[in-house]
C-alpha beads as a LAMMPS data file, in Angstrom:
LAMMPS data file: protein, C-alpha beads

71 atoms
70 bonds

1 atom types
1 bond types

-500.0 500.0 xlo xhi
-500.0 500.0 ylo yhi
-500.0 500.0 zlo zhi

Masses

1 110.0

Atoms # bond

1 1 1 0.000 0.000 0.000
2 1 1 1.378 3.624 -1.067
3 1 1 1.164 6.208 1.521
4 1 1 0.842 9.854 1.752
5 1 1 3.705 12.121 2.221
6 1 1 3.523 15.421 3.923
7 1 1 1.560 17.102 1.121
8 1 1 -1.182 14.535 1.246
9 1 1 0.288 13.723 -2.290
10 1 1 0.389 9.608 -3.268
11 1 1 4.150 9.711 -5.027
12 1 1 4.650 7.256 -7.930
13 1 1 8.599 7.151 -8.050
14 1 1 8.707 5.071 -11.528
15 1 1 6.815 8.111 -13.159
16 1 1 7.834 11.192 -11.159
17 1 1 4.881 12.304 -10.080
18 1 1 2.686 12.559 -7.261
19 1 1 -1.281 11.853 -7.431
20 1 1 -3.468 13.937 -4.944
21 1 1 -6.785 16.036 -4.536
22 1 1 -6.901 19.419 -6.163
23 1 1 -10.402 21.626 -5.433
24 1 1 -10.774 23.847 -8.082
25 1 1 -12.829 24.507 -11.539
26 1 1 -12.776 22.689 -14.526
27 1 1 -14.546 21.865 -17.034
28 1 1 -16.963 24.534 -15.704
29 1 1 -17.466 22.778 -12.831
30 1 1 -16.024 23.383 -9.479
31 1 1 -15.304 19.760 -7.638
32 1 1 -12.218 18.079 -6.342
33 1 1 -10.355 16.366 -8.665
34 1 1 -7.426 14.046 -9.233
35 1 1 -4.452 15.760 -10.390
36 1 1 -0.477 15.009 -10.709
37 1 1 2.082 17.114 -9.414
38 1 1 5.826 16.705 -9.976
39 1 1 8.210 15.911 -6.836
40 1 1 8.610 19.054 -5.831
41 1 1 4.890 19.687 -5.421
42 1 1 4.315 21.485 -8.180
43 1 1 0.837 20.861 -9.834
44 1 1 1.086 19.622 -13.284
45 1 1 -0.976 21.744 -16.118
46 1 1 -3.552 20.045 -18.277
47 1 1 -3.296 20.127 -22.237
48 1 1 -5.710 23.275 -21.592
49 1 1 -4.123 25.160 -19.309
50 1 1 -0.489 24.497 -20.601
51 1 1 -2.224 26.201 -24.201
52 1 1 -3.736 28.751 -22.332
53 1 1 -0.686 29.781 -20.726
54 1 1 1.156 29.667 -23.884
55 1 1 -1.491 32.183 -25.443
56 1 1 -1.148 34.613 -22.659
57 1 1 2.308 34.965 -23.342
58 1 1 2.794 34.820 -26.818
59 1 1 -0.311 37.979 -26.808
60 1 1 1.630 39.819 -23.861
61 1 1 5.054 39.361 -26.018
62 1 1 2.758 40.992 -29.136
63 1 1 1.436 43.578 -26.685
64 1 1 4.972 44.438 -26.164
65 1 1 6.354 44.512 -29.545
66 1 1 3.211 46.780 -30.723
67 1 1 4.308 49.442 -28.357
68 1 1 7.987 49.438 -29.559
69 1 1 7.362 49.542 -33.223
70 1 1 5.006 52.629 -32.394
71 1 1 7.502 54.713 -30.568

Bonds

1 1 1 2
2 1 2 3
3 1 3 4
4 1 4 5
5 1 5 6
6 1 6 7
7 1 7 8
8 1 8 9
9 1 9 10
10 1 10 11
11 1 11 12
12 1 12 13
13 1 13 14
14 1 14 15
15 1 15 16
16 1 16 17
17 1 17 18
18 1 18 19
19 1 19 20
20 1 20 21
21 1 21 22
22 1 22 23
23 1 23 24
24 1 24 25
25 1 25 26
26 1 26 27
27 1 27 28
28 1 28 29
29 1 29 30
30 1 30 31
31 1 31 32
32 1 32 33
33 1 33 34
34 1 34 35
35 1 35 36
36 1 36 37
37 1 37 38
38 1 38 39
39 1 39 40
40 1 40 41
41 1 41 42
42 1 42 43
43 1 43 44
44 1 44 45
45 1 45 46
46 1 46 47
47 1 47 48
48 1 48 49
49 1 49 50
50 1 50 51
51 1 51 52
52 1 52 53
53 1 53 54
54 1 54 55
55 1 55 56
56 1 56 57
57 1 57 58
58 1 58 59
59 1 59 60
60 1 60 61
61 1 61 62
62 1 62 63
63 1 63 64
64 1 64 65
65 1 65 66
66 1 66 67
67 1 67 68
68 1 68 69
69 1 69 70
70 1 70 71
């Protein structure tokens, strides 16, 4: 039987990753769900939020060269 380590987290060594409870919205819907974090305890982004993340920084870096080219 896995345990829990001190972020409630269930760790899968072979993979990397740890398997635990995240409460939060997706989907439109707002329910605790299973999600994967790395070692470190960082939460692992989805398909959707990785490309969502992506697209806010590829329009900031257009934002930014806008400005430039106008001064």
């Amino acid at each position: 039987m896995v345990k829990a380590n001190e972020r409630n987290h269930f760790p899968i060594p072979q993979l990397g990753i740890e398997l635990g409870i995240w409460q939060g919205n997706y989907n439109n819907m707002e329910l605790p769900w299973l999600r994967c974090w790395d070692n470190h305890g960082n939460l692992l982004l989805t398909g959707e939020e990785r490309a969502e993340q992506e697209y806010q920084h590829c329009y900031a870096l257009y934002i930014v060269s806008l400005r430039k080219s106008c001064l």
